[in-house]
Structure formats: C-alpha cells, structure tokens
C-alpha positions as CSV (number, residue, x, y, z in Angstrom):
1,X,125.9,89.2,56.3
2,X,129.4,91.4,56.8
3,X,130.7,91.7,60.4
4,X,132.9,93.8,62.1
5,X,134.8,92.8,65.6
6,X,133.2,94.4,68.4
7,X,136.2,95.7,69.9
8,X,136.4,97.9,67.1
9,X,133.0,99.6,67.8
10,X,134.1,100.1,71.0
11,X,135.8,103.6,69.1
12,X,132.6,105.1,68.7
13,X,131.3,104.7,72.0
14,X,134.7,106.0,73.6
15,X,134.2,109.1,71.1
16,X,131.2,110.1,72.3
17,X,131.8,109.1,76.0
18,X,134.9,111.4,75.9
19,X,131.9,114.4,74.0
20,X,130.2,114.3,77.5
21,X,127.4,111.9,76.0
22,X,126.1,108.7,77.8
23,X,126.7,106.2,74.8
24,X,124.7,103.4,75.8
25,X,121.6,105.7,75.5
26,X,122.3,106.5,72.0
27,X,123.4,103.3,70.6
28,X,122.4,100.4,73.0
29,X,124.7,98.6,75.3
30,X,128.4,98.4,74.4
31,X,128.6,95.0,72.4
32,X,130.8,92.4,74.2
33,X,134.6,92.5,72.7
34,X,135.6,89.5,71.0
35,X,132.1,89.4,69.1
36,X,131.1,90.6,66.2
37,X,128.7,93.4,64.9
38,X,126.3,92.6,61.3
39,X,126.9,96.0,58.9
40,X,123.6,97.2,59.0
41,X,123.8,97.2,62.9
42,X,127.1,99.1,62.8
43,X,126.1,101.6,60.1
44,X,123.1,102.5,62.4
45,X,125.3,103.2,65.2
46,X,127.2,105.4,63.2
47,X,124.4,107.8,61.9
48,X,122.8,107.7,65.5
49,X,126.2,108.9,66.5
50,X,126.5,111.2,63.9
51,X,122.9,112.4,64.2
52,X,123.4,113.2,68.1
53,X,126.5,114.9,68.1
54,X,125.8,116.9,64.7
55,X,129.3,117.0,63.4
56,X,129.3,117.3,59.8
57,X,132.4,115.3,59.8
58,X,131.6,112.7,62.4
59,X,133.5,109.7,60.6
60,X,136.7,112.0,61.1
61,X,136.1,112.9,64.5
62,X,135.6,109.6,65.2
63,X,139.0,108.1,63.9
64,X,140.9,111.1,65.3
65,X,140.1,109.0,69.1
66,X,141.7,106.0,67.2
67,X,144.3,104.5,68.9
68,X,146.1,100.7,68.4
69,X,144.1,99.1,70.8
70,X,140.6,99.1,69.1
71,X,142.1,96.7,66.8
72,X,142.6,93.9,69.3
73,X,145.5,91.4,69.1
74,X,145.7,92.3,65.8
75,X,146.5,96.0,66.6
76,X,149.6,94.8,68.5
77,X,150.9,92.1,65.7
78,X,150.8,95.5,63.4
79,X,152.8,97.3,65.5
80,X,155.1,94.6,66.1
81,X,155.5,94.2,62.5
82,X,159.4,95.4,60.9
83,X,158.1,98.1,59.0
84,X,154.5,100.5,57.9
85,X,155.0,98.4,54.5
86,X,155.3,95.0,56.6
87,X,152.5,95.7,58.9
88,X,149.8,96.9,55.9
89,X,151.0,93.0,54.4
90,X,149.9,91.5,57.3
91,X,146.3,94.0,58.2
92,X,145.4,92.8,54.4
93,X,145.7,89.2,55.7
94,X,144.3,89.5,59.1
95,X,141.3,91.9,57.7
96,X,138.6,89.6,58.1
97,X,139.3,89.4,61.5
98,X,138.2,93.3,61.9
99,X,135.8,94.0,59.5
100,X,134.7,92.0,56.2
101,X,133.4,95.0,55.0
102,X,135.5,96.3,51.7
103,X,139.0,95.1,52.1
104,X,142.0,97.6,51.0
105,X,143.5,96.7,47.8
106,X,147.6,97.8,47.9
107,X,150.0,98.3,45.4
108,X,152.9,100.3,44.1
109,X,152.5,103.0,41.4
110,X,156.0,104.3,40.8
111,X,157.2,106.1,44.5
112,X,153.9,106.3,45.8
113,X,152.3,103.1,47.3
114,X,148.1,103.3,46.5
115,X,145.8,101.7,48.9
116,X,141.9,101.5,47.8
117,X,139.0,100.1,48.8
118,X,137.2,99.0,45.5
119,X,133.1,98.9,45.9
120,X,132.7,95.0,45.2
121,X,129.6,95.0,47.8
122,X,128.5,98.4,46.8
123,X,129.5,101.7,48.8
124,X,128.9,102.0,52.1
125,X,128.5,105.4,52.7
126,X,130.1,109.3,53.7
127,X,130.3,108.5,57.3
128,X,132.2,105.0,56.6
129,X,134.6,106.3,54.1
130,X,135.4,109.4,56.5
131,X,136.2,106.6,59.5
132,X,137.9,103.9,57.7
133,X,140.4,106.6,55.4
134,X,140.9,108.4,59.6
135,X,141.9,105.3,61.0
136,X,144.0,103.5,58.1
137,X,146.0,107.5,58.2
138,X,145.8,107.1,62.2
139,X,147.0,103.3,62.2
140,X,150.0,103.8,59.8
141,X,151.2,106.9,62.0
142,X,150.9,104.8,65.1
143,X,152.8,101.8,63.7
144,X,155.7,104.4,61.7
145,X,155.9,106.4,65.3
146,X,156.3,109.4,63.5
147,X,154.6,111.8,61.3
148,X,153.3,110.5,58.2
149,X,151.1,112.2,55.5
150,X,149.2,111.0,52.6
151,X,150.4,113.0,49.2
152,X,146.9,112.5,47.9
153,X,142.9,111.3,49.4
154,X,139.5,110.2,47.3
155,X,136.7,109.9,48.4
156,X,133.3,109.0,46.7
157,X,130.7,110.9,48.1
158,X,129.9,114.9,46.8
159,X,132.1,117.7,48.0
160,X,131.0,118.6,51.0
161,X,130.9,122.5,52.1
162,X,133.5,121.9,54.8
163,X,136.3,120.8,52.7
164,X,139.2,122.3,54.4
165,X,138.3,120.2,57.5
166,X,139.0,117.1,55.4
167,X,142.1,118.9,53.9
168,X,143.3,119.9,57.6
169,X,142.8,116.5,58.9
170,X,145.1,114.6,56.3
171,X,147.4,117.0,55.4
172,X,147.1,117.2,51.6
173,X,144.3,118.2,48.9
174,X,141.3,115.8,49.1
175,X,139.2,114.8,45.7
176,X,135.8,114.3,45.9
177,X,133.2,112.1,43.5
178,X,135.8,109.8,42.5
179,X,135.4,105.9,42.0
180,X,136.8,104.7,45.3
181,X,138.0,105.4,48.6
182,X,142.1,105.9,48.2
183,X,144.7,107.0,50.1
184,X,148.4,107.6,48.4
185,X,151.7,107.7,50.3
186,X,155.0,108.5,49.0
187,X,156.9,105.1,49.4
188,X,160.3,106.9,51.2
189,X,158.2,107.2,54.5
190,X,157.3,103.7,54.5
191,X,159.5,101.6,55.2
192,X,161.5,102.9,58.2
193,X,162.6,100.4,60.9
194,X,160.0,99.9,63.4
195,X,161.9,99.2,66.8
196,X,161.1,95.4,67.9
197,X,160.2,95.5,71.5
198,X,159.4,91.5,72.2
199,X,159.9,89.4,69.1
200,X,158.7,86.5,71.0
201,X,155.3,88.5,72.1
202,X,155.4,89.0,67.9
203,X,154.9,85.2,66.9
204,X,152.6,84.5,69.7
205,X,149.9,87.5,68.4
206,X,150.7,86.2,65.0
207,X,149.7,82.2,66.2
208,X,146.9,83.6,67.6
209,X,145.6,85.6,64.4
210,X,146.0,83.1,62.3
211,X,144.1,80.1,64.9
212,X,141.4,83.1,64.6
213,X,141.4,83.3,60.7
214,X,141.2,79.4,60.5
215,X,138.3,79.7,62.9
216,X,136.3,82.3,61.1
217,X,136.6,80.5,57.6
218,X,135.3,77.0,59.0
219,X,132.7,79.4,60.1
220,X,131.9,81.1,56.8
221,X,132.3,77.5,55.2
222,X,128.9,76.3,57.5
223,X,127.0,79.9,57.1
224,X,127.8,79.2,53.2
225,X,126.3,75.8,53.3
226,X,123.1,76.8,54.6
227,X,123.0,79.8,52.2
228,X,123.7,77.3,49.3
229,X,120.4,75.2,50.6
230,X,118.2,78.4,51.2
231,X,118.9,79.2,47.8
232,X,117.4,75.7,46.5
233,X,114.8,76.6,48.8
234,X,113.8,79.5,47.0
235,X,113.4,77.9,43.7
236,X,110.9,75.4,45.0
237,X,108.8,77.1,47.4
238,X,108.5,79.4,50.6
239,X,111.8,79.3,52.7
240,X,111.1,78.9,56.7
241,X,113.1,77.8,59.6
242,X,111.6,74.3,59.6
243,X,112.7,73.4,55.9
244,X,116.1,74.9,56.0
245,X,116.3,72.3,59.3
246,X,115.0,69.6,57.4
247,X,117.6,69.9,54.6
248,X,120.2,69.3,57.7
249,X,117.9,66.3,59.1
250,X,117.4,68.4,62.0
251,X,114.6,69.8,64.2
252,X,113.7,73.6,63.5
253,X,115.2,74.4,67.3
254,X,118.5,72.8,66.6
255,X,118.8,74.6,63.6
256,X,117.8,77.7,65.4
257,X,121.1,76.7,67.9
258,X,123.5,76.0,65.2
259,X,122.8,79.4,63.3
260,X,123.1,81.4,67.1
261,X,126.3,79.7,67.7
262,X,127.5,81.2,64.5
263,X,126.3,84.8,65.8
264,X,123.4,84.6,62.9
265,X,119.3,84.7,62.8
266,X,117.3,82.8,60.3
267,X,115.9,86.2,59.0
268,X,119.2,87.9,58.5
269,X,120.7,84.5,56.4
270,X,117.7,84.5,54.3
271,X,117.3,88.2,53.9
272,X,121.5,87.8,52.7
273,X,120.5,84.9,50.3
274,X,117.8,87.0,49.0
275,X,120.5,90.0,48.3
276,X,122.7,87.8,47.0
277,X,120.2,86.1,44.7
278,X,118.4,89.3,43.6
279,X,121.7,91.7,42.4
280,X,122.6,88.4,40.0
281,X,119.0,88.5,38.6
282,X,119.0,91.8,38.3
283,X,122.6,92.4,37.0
284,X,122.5,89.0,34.3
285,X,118.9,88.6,33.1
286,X,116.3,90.4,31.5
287,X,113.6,88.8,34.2
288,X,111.0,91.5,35.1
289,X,110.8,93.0,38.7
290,X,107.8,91.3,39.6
291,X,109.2,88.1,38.0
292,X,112.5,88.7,40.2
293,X,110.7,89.9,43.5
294,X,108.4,86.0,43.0
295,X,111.7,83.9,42.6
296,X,113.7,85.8,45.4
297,X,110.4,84.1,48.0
298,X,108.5,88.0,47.4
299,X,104.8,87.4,47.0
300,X,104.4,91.4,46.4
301,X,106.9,93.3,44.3
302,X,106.6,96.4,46.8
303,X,107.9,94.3,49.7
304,X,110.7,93.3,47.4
305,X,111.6,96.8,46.5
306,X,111.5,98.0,50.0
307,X,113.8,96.0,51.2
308,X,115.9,96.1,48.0
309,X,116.3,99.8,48.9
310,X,116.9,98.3,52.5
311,X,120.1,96.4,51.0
312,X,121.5,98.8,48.1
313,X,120.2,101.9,49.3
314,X,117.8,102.2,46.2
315,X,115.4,100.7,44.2
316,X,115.8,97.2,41.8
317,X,115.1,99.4,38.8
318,X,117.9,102.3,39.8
319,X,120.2,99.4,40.6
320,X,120.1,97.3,37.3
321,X,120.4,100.7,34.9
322,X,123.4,101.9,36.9
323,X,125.3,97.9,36.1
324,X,124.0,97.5,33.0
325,X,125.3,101.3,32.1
326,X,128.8,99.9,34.2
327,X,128.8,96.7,31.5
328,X,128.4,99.3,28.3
C-alpha cells in the first residue's frame, strides 16, 4: 500500500477552505500531520474535491495554493539547498518521505534538464498528474525565488477542451496522450545561487530527514515480511488474521497491534499482496482468470475482477492484453 504524508494533504483541504467550503464535510476530518495517507484514500479526496468544487482543472487549482510548507521539514531542507539543481537531488532522495507514489526520474538531455514520472505502479490519474506537475513547477519557483518556466509539459490523459488553462498555468505549449508525466526546463535557470539563510538550521533538517528515511525503510522491511508470508499463505489455503499471526508465533490481537503500529489493516496488506500477486500472474503466465482469481485466495472470479478493476482501474482481461501488447 503507497502513502503519502499527511501534511501534504493538508493542501487540499486549505484549497477549498480558502473556496468558502467547510473541508471536513467533504473529505472527513483533516488527517493528523506527521501520518500518513494510503493512495486510494487520498485519490478519493481528491475527486470528492474535485467533484464539489466542479473545476475542470482541480489538480491545478489545487497546486496553485502550494506553498513550501506542505512539504514539512523536508520543504525547508529544499529551500535551504545551494541551488534548484541541488535541491531536486535531494527531493529524489527524501521522496519517500512525501509520497511513495511514482517517483520523478531526472536527467540531462543536452541544455534542458527532463524530469518524469515513469508509470512503474500504473497511472494514477488526470487529477494526480494536474497536482503533482503544479506543485513540482510551484516548488522549483519557490526554492529558485524567481520566475521560472518549463520550455515543455506531458501529460498522459486526452486533451482536454480547456487547453489553454493548462497552457496559461505553465507558461509554455502542453502535449497531451503522451507516455508519462514530464516537465522540461532549460538548464541556464537552474542553477542560480540560492541565498543560505542558516547553514546550521540546513544540516539539522537534513539529520532529521534522513533519521526519517532510516525509520520508514525498517518499516517497509517488517510490512514486507508479512507480505512475503501472506503470499505463502495464499498458495496453501485461505489467508485470515489468525494464520498470518501464527506464522509470527503470535496471537491474532497482537498481530492486529503490530500491523496498526505500522499505520496498516489486515485487509489492506492482503488486498496489496493480492495486487501484487495477481499483475505477475497475469503479466508472466498463460493461467486462466478463473485459475488466477482461485490462487490469488478468490473463490468467485467476479469478486476477483471487481476488485482487480478496484486496483488498476480495469478489468484482469483489459490489463494482461494491454502488457502483453507492451512486451511485443
């Protein structure tokens, strides 16, 4: 399951706070900073968001409100940093920390540096490409201090009908239907001198970021154990509660405490092991569906394509032509 920090939701509900709307009617109560948010919580905030206010480019809208501070500590080791060029080295190593969604990829191509976001867990939608190619644009003009434009944006989804809204925003021509969310900035602007205000402050934040990572991976390490026993689970027989606590010689309620310390439910670890295990089936055998749906702990295939679609955002069938036309 892919988080995001808290803090960083804390955008949307300023956005539409500041839109005269009562945010915690919409989308819940405010989550608590310092925790984190599962993906498919966080993409349902968004389209609430989106659906309330009506605003066909809500993911824009959204990141225009973007300031430093949704990013934490980490927001103010960026803008600490000696340059736009140091600062994006350091958000690709601290990224985990604000979202594991799909990180930026960064490198040179001639004058213009190219940052992408390739779709290794599948592509997460309009409104999430419209806030996280805002707020990258929005970040590198607050950390540069001055005016900054991409020479060229991508984005995956269609062409929408209010183009020049996308155009206006980022300040350059805007493709559409291409394989990946990409911004491109001429290198020149880049790596200006960013005034250092507290060098001290700087290697305190970056101590503290880097305690975090440490703290996040042992933290992975133990949701990646379990998720490594629920899968032998699922070759033998039913997974529950009880038998992934009994593969850790302990009771089902201790079990139950170790997975809420890591900010996890038994349903949401199995329904990720089930993900996981499913796309491998379907993208390296020839097992039939209702042979897949069986070994993935499905006794009907229908449940297993409904929440297949629930995962990928369409069905088993859809999902193995479109990799196994990506392979040829």
């Amino acid at each position: 399951m892919r988080c995001i920090d808290a803090t960083y939701s804390h955008l949307l509900f300023d956005h539409l706070t500041s839109r005269g709307i009562a945010a915690e009617n919409v989308l819940g109560k405010m989550p608590k900073a310092g925790s984190r948010i599962a993906e498919d919580r966080w993409k349902e905030m968004l389209e609430k968001g989106a659906s309330t206010v009506r605003d066909s480019a809500f993911g824009l809208s959204v990141a225009n409100h973007f300031s430093l501070r949704y990013l934490g500590p980490v927001g103010y080791l960026l803008l600490s940093s000696n340059n736009v060029m140091d600062a994006l080295a350091k958000g690709q190593r601290y990224h985990v920390l604000i979202s594991e969604m799909n990180p930026v990829k960064a490198h040179i191509d001639a004058d213009h540096l190219v940052l992408s976001w390739p779709l290794e867990h599948g592509w997460s939608g309009q409104l999430w490409d419209e806030l996280g190619l805002g707020t990258t644009l929005k970040l590198i003009q607050a950390i540069n201090q001055k005016p900054v434009f991409p020479s060229s944006v991508e984005f995956v989804g269609p062409t929408p009908a209010n183009r020049a809204l996308y155009e206006q925003f980022f300040g350059c021509d805007v493709l559409f239907d291409q394989a990946m969310p990409k911004l491109v900035f001429p290198v020149r602007n880049l790596f200006s001198p960013i005034p250092k205000t507290d060098p001290y402050l700087h290697d305190i934040l970056d101590n503290q970021a880097q305690q975090q990572l440490r703290k996040l991976t042992l933290e992975n390490e133990e949701i990646g154990l379990y998720r490594k026993q629920l899968l032998q689970i699922l070759t033998r027989e039913p997974p529950s509660l009880e038998k992934l606590a009994a593969e850790n010689g302990i009771s089902a309620r201790s079990m139950q405490r170790r997975l809420r310390a890591q900010r996890i439910s038994f349903q949401s670890l199995l329904d990720q092991t089930r993900h996981t295990l499913a796309t491998n089936y379907l993208r390296e055998s020839r097992l039939g569906l209702s042979d897949i749906a069986g070994m993935v702990g499905y006794t009907e295939q229908s449940s297993f394509t409904r929440a297949f679609a629930r995962w990928e955002g369409m069905s088993p069938g859809k999902y193995r032509r479109q990799h196994h036309e990506d392979d040829r």
